[in-house]
N, C-alpha and C positions, 0 to 999 in steps of 0.2 A: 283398332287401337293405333293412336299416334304415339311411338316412346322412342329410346334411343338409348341404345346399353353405355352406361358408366361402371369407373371404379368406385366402389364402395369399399374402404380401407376401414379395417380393425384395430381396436386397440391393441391386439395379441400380436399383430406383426400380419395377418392374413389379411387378402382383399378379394372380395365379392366382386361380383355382374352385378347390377342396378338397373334396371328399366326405369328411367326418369319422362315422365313427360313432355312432348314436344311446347304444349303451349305452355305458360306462365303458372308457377307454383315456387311460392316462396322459399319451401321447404328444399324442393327437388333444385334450384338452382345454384342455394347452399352445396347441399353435395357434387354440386356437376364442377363447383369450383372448387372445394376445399377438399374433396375426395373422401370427406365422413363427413359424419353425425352420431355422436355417441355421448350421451348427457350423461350425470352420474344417475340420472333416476333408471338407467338403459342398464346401466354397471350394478345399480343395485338388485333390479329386479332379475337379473342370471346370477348375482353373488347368491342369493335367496334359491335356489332352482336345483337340486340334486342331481347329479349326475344324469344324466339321461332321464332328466325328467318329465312334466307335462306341463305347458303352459298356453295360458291364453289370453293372446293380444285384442281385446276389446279397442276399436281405434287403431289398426294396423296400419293407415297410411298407404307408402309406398313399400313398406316392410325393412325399414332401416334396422329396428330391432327385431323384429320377427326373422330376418336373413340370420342376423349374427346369430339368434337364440337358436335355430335350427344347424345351423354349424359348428355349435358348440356342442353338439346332442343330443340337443332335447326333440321332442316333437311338439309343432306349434299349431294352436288354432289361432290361426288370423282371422279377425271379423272385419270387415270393412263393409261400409253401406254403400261407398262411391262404385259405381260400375265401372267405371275409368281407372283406378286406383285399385281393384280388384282384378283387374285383369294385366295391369301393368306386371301387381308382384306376383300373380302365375306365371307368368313369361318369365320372371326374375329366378323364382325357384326352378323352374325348368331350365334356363342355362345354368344355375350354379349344380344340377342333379339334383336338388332337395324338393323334390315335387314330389315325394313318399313321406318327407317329414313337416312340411309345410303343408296343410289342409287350407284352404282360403275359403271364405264363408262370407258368401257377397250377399250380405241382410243388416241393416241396422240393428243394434243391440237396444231393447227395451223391456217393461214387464209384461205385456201380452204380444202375442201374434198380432198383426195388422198391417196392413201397409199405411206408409208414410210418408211424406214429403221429406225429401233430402236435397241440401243445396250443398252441391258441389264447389269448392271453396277451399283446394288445396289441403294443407293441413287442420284447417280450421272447419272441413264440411262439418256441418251440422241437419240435426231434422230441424224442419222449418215449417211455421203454420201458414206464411206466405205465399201466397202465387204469383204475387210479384216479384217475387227475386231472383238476382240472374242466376242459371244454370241449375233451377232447378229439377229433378225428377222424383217418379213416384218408384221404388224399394219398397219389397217386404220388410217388415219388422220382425224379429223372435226373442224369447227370454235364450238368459246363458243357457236355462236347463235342458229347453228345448234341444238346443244346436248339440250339445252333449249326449243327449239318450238321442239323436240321429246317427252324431257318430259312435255311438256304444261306447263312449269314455266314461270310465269308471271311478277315475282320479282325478285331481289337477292341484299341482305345488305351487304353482303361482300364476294370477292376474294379473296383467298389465294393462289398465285402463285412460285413455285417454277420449274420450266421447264427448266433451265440444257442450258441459252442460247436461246433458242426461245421464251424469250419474248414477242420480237417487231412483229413474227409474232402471237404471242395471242391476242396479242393487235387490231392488226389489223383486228382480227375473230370475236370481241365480240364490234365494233365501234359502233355499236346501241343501247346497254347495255350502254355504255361509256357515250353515248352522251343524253341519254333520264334523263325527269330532277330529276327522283329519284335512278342517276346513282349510282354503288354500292360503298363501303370504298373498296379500295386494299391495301392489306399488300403484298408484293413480297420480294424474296430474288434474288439475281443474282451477279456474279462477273465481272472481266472485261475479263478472260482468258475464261470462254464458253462462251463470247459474240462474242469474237474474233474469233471462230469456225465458225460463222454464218455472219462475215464480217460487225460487229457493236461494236458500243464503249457504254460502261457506257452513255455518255452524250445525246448518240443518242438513247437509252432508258428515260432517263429523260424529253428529249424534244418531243417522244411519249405521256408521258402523258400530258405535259404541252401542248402540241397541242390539245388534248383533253381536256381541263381545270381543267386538276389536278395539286397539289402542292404535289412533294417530298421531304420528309423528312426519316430521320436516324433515326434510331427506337432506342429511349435512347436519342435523341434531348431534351431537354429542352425545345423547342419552342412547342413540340408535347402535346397538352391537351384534354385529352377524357372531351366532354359536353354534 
């Protein structure tokens, strides 16, 4: 592992350790300069999260959110497919202490077991059917449900998904979660250009969840009211 501990500052007034990567990441260079990263989709999905609750970061990154989510109480599964980016934020939870509440789960998120092509690519890795492109490697793949009955987790209050385009197939790993009746909040990020990569549109993400009985909303919506 090449990293190199930074500050990671909170919106609460507290500031984390950070293992940032020595080579180039767009994401990690932000923080190395501006000492966060905290979006409101980061604010929203802990405002959603009960006290000491259970959450799982699909797309953990470097664990920008997964650090703070764990230091605020909760206990996090971090998935992360990157081998590099997986082992950064173990080193990360282990100087902050939170390596009993922080689980890091080095497998791409999809609906079967298999291994995959993953191209390592910063904030933006993604699976790739490519063997052309740079910095690829071959990761296991698992559904949520799987990683879940590994760890004998029995709950979980909120999803944090970020996965680069393989959304709809997260969705379709974790349909028991989804559909049981203390299913969890999702907050997701996605565009329509990596959905495009995987032969799906924006709409056809929305109507994933809404077939599952969830309501999409745009994070900054007025219609949106934590209760």
């Amino acid at each position: 592992m090449m990293g190199t501990a930074h500050r990671l500052d909170l919106p609460w007034g507290d500031s984390l350790a950070i293992v940032l990567p020595d080579d180039y990441d767009f994401l990690a260079s932000h923080v190395a300069q501006a000492g966060s990263y905290f979006p409101p989709t980061f604010e929203l999905a802990l405002d959603l999260a009960p006290a000491g609750g259970t959450i799982v970061d699909l797309g953990a990154h470097l664990g920008t959110f997964a650090l703070a989510a764990a230091a605020s109480g909760n206990r996090v599964i971090a998935v992360e497919a990157s081998p590099r980016n997986a082992e950064l934020l173990e080193e990360s939870a282990r100087l902050n202490g939170l390596d009993t509440a922080i689980t890091v789960v080095p497998v791409a998120v999809s609906n079967r077991s298999d291994t995959v092509r993953f191209q390592q690519q910063g904030p933006w890795g993604q699976i790739s059917g490519s063997r052309w492109a740079d910095d690829v490697v071959d990761v296991p793949a698992r559904t949520v449900i799987e990683i879940l009955a590994e760890l004998e987790v029995g709950h979980v209050d909120v999803v944090k998904m970020d996965v680069e385009g393989s959304e709809i197939a997260a969705i379709e790993g974790m349909d028991p979660l989804l559909s049981a009746p203390d299913a969890p909040m999702i907050v997701y990020e996605s565009n329509a250009h990596t959905l495009r990569m995987f032969d799906a549109t924006p709409e056809q993400l929305v109507d994933a969840f809404t077939e599952r009985g969830y309501d999409s909303y745009l994070v900054g919506d007025p219609e949106v009211e934590l209760t």
